[in-house]
Structures are given as structure tokens and as C-alpha cells.
N, CA and C of each residue as an Amber inpcrd file, in Angstrom:
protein
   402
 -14.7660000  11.5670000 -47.9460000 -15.5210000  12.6880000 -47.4030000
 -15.6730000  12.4800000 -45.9010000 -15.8820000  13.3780000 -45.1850000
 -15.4840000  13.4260000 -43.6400000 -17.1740000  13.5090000 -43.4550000
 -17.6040000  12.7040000 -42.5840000 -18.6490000  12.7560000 -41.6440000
 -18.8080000  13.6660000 -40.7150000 -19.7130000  14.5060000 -40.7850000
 -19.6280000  15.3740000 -39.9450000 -19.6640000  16.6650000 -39.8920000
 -18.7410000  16.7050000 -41.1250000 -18.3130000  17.9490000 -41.5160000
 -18.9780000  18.4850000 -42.5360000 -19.0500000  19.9950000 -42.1250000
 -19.7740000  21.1490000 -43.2170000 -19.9490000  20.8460000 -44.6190000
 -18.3280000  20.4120000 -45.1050000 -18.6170000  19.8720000 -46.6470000
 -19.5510000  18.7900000 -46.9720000 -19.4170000  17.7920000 -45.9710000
 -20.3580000  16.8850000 -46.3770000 -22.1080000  17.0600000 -46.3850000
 -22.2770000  17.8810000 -45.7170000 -23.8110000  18.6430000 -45.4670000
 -24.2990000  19.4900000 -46.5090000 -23.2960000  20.3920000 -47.1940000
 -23.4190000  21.4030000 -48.1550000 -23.1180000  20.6420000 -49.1480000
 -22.2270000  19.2830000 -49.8240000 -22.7210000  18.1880000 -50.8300000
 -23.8760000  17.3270000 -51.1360000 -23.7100000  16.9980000 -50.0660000
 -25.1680000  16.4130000 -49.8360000 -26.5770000  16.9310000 -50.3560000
 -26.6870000  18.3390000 -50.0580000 -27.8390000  19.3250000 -50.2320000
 -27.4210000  19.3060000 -51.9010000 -26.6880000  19.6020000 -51.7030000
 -26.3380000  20.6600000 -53.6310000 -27.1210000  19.1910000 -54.4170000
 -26.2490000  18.0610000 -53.9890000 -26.4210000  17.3640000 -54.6350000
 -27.3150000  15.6810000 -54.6040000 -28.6190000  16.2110000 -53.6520000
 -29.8960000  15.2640000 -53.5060000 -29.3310000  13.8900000 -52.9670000
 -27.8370000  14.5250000 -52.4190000 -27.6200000  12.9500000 -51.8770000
 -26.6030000  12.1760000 -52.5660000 -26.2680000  12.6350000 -53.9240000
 -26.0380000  11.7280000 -55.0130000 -24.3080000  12.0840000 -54.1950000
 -24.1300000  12.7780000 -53.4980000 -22.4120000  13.0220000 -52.9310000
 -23.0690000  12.8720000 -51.5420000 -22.2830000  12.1260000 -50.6130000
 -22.2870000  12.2590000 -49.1580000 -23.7290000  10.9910000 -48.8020000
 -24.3150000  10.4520000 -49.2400000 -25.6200000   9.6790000 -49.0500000
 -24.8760000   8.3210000 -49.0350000 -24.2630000   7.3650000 -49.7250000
 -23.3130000   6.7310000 -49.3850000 -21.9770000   6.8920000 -48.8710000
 -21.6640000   6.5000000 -47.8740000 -20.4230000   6.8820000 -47.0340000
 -19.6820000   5.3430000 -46.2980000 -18.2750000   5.2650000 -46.7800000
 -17.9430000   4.1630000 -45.8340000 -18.2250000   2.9780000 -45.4960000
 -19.1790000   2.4640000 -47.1030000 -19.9380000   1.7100000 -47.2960000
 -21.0980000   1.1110000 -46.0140000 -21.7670000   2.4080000 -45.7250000
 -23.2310000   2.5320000 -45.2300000 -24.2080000   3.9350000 -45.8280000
 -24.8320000   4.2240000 -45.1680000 -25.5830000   5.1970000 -45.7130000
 -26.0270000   6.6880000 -45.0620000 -25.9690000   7.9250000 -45.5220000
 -26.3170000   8.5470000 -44.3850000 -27.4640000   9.6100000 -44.6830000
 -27.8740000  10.0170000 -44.0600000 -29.2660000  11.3750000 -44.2490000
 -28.5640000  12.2470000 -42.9300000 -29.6000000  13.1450000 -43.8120000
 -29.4210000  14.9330000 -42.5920000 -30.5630000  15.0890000 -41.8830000
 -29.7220000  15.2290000 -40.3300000 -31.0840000  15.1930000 -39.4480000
 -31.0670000  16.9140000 -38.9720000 -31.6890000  17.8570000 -39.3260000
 -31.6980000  19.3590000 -38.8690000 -32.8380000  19.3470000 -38.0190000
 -31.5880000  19.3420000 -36.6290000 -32.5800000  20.1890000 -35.3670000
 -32.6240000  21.5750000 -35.2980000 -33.1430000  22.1260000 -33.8800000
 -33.2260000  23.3040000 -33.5140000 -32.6250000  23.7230000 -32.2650000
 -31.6480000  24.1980000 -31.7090000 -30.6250000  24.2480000 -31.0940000
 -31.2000000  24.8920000 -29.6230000 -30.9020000  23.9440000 -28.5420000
 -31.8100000  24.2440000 -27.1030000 -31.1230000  25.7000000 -26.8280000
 -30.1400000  25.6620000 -26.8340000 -29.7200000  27.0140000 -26.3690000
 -29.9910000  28.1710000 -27.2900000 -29.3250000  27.7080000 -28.6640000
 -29.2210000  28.8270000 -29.1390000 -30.2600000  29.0380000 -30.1720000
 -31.2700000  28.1390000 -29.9560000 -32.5790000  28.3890000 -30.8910000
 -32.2740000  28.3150000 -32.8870000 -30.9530000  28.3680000 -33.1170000
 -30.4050000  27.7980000 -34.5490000 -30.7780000  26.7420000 -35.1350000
 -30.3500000  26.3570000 -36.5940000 -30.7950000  24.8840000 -36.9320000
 -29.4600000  24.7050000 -37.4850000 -29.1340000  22.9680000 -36.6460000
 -28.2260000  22.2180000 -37.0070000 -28.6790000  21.4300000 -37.9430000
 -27.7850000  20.9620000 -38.4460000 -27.6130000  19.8200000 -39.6660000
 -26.4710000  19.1360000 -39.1830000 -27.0080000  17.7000000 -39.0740000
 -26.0670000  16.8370000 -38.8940000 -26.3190000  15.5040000 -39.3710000
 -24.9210000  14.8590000 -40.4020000 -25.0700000  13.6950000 -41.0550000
 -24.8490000  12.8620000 -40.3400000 -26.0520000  11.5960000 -40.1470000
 -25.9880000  10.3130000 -39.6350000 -26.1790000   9.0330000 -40.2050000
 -25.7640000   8.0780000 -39.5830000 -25.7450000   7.1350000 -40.3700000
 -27.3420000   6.1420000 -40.6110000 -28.0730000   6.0140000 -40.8540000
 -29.4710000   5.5600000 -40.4010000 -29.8780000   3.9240000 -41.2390000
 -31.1520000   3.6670000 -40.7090000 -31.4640000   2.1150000 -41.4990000
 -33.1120000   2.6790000 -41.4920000 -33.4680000   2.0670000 -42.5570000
 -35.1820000   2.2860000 -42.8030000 -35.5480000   1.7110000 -41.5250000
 -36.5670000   2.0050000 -40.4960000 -37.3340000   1.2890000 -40.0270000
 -39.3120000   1.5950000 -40.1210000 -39.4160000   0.4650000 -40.9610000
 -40.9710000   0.1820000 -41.6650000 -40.7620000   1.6530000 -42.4150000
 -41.8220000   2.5270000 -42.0150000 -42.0900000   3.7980000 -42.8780000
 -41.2160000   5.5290000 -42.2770000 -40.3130000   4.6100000 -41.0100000
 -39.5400000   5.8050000 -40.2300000 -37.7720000   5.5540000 -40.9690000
 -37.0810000   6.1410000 -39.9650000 -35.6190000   5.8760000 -39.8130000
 -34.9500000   5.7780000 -38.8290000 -34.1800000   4.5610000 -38.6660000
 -33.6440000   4.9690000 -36.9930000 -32.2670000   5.6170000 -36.9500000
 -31.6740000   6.4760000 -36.3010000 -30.0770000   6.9230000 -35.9430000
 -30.0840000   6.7090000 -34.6410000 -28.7350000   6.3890000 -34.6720000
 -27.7980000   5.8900000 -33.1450000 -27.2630000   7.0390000 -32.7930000
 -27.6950000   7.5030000 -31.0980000 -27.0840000   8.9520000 -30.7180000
 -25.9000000   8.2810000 -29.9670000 -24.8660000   7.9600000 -30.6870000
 -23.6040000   7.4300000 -29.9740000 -22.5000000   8.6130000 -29.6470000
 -21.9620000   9.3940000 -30.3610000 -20.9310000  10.0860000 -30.1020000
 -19.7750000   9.4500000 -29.9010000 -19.3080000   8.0620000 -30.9060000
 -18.4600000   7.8660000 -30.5150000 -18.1610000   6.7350000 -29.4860000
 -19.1430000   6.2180000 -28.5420000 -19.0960000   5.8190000 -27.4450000
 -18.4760000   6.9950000 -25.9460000 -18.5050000   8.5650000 -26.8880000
 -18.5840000   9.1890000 -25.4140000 -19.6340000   9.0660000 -24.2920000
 -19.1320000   9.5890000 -22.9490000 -19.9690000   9.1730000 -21.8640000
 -21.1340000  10.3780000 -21.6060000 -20.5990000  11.2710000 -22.3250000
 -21.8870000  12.3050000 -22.8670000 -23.0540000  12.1700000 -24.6590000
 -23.9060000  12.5570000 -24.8010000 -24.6660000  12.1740000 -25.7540000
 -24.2620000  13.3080000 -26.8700000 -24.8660000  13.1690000 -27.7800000
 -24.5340000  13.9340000 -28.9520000 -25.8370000  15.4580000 -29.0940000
 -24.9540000  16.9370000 -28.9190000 -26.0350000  17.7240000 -29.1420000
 -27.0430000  17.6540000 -29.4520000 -26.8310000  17.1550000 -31.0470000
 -27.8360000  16.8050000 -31.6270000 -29.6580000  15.7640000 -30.6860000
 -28.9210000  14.8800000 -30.1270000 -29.6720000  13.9040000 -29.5060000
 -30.5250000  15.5350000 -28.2880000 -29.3890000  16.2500000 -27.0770000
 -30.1340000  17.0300000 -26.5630000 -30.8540000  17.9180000 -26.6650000
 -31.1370000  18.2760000 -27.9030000 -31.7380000  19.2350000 -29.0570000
 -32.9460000  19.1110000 -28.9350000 -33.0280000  17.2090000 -29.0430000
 -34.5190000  16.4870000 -29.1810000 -35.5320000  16.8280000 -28.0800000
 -34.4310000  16.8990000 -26.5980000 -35.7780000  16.9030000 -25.6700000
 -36.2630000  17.9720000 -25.4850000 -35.8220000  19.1250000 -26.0490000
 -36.2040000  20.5400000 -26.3520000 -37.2340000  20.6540000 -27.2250000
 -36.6880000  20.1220000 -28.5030000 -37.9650000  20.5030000 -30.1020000
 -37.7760000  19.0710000 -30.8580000 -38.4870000  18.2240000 -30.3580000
 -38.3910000  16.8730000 -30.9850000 -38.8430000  16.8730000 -32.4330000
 -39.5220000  18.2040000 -33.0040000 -39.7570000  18.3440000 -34.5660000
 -38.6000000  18.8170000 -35.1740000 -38.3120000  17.8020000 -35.8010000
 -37.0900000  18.0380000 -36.7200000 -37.4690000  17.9030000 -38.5540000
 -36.2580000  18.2020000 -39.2040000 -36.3650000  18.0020000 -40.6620000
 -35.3810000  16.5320000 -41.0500000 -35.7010000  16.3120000 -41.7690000
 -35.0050000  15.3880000 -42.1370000 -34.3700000  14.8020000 -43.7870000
 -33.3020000  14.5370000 -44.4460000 -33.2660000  14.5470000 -45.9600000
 -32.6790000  12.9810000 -45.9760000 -33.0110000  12.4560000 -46.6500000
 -32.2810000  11.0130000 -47.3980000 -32.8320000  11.2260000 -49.4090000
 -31.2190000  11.4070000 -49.2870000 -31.4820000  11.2240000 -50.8240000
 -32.0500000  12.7590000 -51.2300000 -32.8240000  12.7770000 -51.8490000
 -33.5280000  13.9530000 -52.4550000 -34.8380000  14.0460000 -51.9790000
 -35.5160000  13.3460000 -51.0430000 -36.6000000  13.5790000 -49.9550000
 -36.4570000  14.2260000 -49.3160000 -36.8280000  15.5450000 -48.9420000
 -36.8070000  16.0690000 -47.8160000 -38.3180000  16.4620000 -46.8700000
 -38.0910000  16.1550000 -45.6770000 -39.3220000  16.1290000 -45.0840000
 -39.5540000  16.2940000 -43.5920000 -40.5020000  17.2220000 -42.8070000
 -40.5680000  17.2870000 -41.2350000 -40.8960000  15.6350000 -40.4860000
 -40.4650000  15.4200000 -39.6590000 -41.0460000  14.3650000 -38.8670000
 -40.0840000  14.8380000 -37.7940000 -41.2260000  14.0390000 -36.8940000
 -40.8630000  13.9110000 -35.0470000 -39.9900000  12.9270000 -35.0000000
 -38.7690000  13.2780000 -33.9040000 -37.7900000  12.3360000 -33.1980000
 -38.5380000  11.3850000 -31.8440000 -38.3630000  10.5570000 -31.5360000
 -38.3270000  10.2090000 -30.2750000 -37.2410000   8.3870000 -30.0600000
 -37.0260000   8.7430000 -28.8360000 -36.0440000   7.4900000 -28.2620000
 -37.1490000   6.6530000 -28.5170000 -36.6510000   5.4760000 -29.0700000
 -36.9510000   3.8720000 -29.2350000 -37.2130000   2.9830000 -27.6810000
 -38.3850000   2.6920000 -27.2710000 -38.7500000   2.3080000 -26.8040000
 -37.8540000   0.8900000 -26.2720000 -37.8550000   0.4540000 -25.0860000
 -37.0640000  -0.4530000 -24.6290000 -37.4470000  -1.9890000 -25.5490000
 -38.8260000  -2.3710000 -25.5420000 -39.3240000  -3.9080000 -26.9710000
 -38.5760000  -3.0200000 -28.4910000 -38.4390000  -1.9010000 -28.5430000
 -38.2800000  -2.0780000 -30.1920000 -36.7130000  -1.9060000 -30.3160000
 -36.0620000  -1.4490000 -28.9640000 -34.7510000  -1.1090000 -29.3590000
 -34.0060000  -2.2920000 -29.7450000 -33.8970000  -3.4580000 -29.4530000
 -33.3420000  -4.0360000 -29.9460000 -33.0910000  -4.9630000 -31.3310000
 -34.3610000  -5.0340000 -31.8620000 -34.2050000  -4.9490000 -33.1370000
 -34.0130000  -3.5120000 -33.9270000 -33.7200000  -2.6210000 -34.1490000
 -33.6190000  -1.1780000 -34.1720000 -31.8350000  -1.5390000 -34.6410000
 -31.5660000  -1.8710000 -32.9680000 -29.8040000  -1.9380000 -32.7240000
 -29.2430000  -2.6550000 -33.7030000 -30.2510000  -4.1970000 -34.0600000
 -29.4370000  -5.1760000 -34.7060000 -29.6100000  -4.2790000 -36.1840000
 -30.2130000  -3.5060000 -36.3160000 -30.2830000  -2.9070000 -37.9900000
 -29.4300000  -1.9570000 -38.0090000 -29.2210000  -0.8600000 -37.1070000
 -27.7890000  -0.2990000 -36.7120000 -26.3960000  -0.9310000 -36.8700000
 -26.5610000  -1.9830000 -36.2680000 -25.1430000  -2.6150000 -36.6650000
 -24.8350000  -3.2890000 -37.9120000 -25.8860000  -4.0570000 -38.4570000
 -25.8690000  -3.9680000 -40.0440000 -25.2960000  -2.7490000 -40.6500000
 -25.7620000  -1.6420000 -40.8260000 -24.9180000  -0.6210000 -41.0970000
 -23.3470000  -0.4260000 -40.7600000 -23.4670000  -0.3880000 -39.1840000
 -22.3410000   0.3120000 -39.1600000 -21.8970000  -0.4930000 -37.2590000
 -21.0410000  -1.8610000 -37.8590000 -20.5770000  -2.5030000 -36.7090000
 -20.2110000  -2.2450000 -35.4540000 -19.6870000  -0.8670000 -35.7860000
 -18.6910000  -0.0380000 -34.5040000 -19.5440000   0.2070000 -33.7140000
 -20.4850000   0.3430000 -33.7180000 -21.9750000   0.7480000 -32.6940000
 -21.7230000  -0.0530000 -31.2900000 -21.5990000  -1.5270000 -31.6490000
 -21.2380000  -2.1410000 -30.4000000 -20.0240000  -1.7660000 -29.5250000
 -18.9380000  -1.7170000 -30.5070000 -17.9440000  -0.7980000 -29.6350000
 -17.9580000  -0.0890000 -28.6990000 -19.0920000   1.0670000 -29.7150000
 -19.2130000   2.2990000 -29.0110000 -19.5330000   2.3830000 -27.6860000
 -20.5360000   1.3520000 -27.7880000 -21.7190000   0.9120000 -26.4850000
 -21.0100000   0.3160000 -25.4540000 -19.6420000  -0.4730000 -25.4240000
 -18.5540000  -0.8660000 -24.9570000 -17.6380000  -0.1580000 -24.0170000
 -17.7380000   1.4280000 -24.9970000 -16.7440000   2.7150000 -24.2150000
 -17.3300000   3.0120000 -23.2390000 -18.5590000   2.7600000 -22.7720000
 -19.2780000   3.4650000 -22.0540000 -20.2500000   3.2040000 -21.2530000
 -20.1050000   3.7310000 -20.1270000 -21.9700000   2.8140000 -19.3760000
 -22.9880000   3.4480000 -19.4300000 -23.0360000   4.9630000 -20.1020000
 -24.1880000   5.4900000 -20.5060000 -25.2340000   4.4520000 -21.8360000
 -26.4800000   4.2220000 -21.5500000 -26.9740000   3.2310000 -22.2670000
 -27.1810000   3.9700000 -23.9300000 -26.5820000   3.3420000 -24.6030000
 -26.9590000   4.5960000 -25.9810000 -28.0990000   4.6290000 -26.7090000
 -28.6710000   5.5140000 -26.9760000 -30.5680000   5.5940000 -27.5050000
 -30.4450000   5.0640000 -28.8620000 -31.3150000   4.6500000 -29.2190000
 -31.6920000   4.6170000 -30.9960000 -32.5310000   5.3260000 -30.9700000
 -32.7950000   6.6510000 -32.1890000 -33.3700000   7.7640000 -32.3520000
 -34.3830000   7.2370000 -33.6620000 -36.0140000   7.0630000 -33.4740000
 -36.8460000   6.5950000 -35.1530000 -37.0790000   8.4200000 -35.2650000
 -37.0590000   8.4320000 -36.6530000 -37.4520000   9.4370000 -37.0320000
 -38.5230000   8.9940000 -37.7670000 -40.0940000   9.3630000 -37.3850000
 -41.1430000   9.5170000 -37.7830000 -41.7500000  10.8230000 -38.6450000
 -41.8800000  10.1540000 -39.9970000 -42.9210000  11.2090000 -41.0590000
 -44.0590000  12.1200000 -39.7810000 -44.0870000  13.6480000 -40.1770000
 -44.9890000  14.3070000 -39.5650000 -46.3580000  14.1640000 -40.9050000
């Protein structure tokens, strides 16, 4: 299943997770913002790690030298929705603080190694995103 893509968002939903929630042997949830420009709601699957009672996602893009919509969405309407599994629930985004990012990162890369890579392509510094229960 392709990351990213429509099918995997519309499996995911149908099916509480039980399709698209493991991926690539890591894990992923739907983060639905609200679109700065066009005031819409995106859905987009990321890869995330529990942190305590939040979740963190990496706004990498890849290691592009630009950030991921999604991420510029945040500084617009940092209230987002969020699904893991068959939970679905509002909570606030915000960038990870410079003391917590780095344990944050090392749980990121547990997931999903390429992160360092990414961070490699590029000299833009890449955020870790907690998603906090509203």
C-alpha cells in the first residue's frame, strides 16, 4: 500500500486501521488539517511513535528543503483531528521544543531509520510534530 496516497486514507477509515495502520513494518495514523489557503481538510498518513499520552510525527518531506503542507497548515489552525487505529480524536499540533526534540527524534528513528537521512538531504532543521489530546 502506498503512503500517502488516497487509497491508503480511505482504507484506513473504512477499516479502523486494521488496513493501512501497519505499514513497512512501522506504524501510521491520519493527521487531518485545515488547509491555509484553501480552508479544506487534508488527511494525511504519517508515520508516528506514542509520546507519554500524545504522538509525535516527523514533518520531513523526504528530506526536501521545503516542509510538508501539511506541517504549514499547522501555523495557520494548529487544531487538528487525528485517527490511530479506531480512535479518533481533536488535539492540538505544536513543534517539539528544542530539550524534548531529541528524545522525540530517537523514537522517530526507531520507527522509521530514514529520518536521519532525510535530515542529511538538507540544512533546513526538520521539526518533530507532538500531537496533543484536546
Amino acid at each position: 500500500m502506498k503512503l500517502f496516497g488516497r487509497e491508503h486514507v480511505e482504507r484506513y477509515r473504512a477499516t479502523d486501521g486494521a488496513e493501512g495502520h501497519d505499514w513497512e513494518g512501522t506504524q501510521t495514523l491520519l493527521l487531518t488539517t485545515t488547509g491555509r489557503k484553501s480552508g479544506e481538510q487534508r488527511t494525511t498518513p504519517l508515520i508516528y511513535a506514542p509520546a507519554g499520552d500524545s504522538f509525535a510525527v516527523v514533518a520531513s518531506k523526504g528530506g526536501a528543503d521545503t516542509p510538508p503542507a501539511w506541517f504549514l497548515n499547522l501555523s495557520e489552525s494548529p487544531e487538528v483531528e487525528v485517527q490511530v487505529k479506531g480512535d479518533r480524536f481533536k488535539a492540538r499540533a505544536r513543534t517539539a521544543s528544542p530539550e524534548e526534540k531529541p528524545e522525540l527524534w530517537r523514537k522517530m528513528i526507531a520507527e522509521w531509520p530514514s529520518y536521519d537521512e532525510y535530515q542529511q538531504r538538507t540544512e533546513r532543521e526538520i521539526p518533530v510534530v507532538v500531537l496533543e489530546r484536546s
